[in-house]
N, C-alpha and C positions, 0 to 999 in steps of 0.2 A: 400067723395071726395078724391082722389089720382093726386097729382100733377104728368105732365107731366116733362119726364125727358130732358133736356137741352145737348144735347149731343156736349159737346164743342170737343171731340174728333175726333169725326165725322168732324163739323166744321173744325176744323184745317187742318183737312188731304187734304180736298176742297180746301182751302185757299193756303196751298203748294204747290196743284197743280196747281193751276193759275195761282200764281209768276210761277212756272216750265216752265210753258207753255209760257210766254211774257218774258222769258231771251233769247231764239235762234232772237229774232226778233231786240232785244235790242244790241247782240252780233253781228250780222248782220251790223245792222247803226250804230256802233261805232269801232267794232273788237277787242272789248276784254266783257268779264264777268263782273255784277257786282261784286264788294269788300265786303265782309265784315271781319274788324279787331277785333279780342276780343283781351284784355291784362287781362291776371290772373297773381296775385299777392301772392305770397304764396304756402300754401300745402293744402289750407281748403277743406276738402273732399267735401262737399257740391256741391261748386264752381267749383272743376273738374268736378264732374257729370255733369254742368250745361254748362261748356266749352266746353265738350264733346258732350252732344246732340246738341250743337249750331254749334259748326264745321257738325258732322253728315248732320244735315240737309239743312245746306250751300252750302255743299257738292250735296246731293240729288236735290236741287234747282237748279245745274247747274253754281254756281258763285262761286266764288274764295273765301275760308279763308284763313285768313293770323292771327296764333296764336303767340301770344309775351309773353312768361312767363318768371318772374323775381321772385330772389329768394323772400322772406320773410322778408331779411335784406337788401335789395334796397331802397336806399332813395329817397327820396321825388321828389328830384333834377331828380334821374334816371329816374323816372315814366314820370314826367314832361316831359323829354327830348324827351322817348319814345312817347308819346301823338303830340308832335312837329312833330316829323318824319312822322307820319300817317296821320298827319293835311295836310303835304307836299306831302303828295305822292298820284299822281294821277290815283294810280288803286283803291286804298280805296275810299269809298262811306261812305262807315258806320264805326265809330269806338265803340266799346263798352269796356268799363271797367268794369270789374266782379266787384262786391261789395258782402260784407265788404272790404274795403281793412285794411291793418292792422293797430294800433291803431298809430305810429307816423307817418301816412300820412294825410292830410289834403282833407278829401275828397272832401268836394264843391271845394276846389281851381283847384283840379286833373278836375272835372266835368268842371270848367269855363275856362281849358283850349281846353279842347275838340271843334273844328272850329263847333259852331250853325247848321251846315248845312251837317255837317258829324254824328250828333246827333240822330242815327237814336232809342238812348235811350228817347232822349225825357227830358232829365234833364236838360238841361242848361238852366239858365237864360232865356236865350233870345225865345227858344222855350217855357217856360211858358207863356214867358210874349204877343207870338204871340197866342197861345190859346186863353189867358186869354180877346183878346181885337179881337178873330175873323178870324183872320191872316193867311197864309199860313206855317204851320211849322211841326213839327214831335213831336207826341201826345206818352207816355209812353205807353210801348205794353200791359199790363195787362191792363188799362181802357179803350181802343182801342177795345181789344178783347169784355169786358165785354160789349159794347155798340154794338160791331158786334151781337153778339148771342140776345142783347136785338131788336134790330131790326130786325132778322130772326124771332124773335118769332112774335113782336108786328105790326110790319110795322110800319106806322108811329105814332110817340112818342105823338105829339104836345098833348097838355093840360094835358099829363097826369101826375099826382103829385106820385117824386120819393124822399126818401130819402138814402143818402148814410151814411152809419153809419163808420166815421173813414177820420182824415183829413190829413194822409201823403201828401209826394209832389208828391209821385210814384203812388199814385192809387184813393184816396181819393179830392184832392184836385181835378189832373185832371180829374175826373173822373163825379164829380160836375158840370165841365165848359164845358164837351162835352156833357152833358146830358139840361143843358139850354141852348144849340147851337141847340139840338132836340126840345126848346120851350116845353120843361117840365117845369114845378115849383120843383124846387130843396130846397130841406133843408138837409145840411150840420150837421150830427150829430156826435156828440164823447162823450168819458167820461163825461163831462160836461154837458149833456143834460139833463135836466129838465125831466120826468115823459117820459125817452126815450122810453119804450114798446108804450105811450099811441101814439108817434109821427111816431114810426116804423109801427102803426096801422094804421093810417093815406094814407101809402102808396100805390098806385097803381105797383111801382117797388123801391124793398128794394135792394140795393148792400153793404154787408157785408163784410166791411175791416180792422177790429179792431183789427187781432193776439188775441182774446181770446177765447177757444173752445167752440163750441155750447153756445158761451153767448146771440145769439137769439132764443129765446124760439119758440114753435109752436101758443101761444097765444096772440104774440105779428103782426102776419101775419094778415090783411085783408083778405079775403075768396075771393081766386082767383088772388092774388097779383101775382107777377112774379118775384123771387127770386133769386138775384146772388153773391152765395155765394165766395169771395175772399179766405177765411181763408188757409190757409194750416199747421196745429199743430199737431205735434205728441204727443200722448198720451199711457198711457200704454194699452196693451192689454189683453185680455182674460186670455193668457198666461204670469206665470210669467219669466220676462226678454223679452217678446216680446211688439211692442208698435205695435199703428195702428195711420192711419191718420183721423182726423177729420176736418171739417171747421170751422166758425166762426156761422155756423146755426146750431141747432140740426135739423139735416135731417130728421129724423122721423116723428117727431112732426110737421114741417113746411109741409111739403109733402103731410101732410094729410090735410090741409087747403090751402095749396097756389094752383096757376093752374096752375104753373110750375115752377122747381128750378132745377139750376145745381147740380150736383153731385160732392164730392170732395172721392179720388179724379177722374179726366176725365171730369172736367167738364171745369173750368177756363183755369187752369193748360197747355195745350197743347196749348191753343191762345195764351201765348206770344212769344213762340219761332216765331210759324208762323206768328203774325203780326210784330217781328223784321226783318225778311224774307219779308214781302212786304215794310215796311217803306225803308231796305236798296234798294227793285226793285226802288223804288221810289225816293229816293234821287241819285241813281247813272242814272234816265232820268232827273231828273232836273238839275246835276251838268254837263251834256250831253249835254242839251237844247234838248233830243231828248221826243216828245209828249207822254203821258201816261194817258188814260182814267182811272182816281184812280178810279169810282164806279164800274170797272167791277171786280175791288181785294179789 
């Protein structure tokens, strides 16, 4: 058996075009573009890349970015300040904060002042806490994505028993609460778990969020399960001085028992930009009051 490949790259590029496609209509009944604000904080290579593709494709989506970088030695107070300004201004819809930020800023504070409804990261309090009980609110884009591709694959979820391995706030937590919104039977696994291969076996859909390379084995898969791998670690490669990327699944092994898994990387990887890109189409028609059919993005 050879697991079918999960092509979130694909995915994504669909999904961009959608939002592309419902901004001229949006720009029309209001006259101006949706917003979205990133603030990067620092010099962290990483986070450029990631500020860089996100402006890119802001850009390609037809809405307006508006980038705020502050140096490394900006305090707390300054960020804050910045976050206020964007809370206030009404061409921004979406604001996002790059993270890490650096180690004397107080990140939940920096997150709880971001206005709930400009959140189109999906961290604040307050959007946890409407997931968590049902709500209409804005869902973290990596669990977002991972349940988009899990629904293209499955159609509908109901009954089927999923566990997610790894409890952050960012992927794992909510990732749990949109997956028993699908009337799955959810178990929530981490480090802590008891005789974890026997419960990841268990699974009819595994999502893999733990940051440790290929720590799921191919034995630990059900035969035909449907596998989404979060992990993104670099590790060394072939070559010495060169590394490569790996996930949180060993892909070979899984691949060859599951009946479909994402590939890392092109598989998770490309959903969050693009569902940061709809949640911002999205939050700049509700802060509009103008209508937006969310199932057809």
């Amino acid at each position: 058996m050879s697991a079918d490949i999960i092509d979130g790259k694909a995915y994504a590029a669909g999904l961009r075009e959608r939002v592309a496609g419902l901004v001229p209509a949006f720009r029309a009944a209001t006259g101006r573009a949706p917003g979205l604000a990133v603030v990067l904080v620092g010099e962290d290579p990483a986070s450029q890349v990631y500020v860089r593709s996100k402006h890119k494709a802001t850009v390609e989506a037809g809405m307006e970015s508006f980038e705020h970088r502050l140096p490394a030695t900006a305090s707390q107070d300054e960020l804050l300040a910045t976050v206020e300004r964007l809370n206030a201004d009404d061409r921004v819809d979406g604001i996002l904060v790059q993270l890490p930020l650096p180690p004397h800023i107080d990140e939940k504070r920096v997150i709880a002042t971001i206005d709930p409804d400009k959140d189109v990261d999906g961290f604040h309090v307050v959007n946890a806490g409407r997931l968590a009980v049902g709500e209409e609110g804005y869902v973290p884009c990596t669990p977002l994505g991972c349940l988009m591709l899990l629904k293209d694959r499955l159609g509908d979820l109901s009954g089927l028993e999923a566990v997610v391995i790894g409890r952050s706030n960012i992927v794992g937590k909510p990732m749990a609460a949109l997956l028993l919104a699908e009337n799955c039977t959810v178990t929530l696994a981490h480090s802590r778990t008891r005789d974890l291969a026997g419960v990841v076996r268990r699974a009819d859909i595994v999502v893999a969020a733990v940051g440790r390379p290929e720590m799921v084995r191919g034995d630990w898969i059900r035969p035909g399960a449907t596998v989404i791998d979060v992990g993104i670690n670099r590790v060394p490669g072939a070559e010495p001085g060169k590394t490569r990327l790996v996930g949180d699944v060993a892909t070979a092994e899984a691949a060859a028992v599951a009946g479909a898994i994402t590939p890392v990387p092109g598989g998770v990887g490309p959903m969050t930009i693009a569902v940061l890109l709809r949640n911002t189409l999205v939050a700049a028609h509700r802060r509009a009051g103008v209508p937006l059919a969310t199932d057809a993005i």
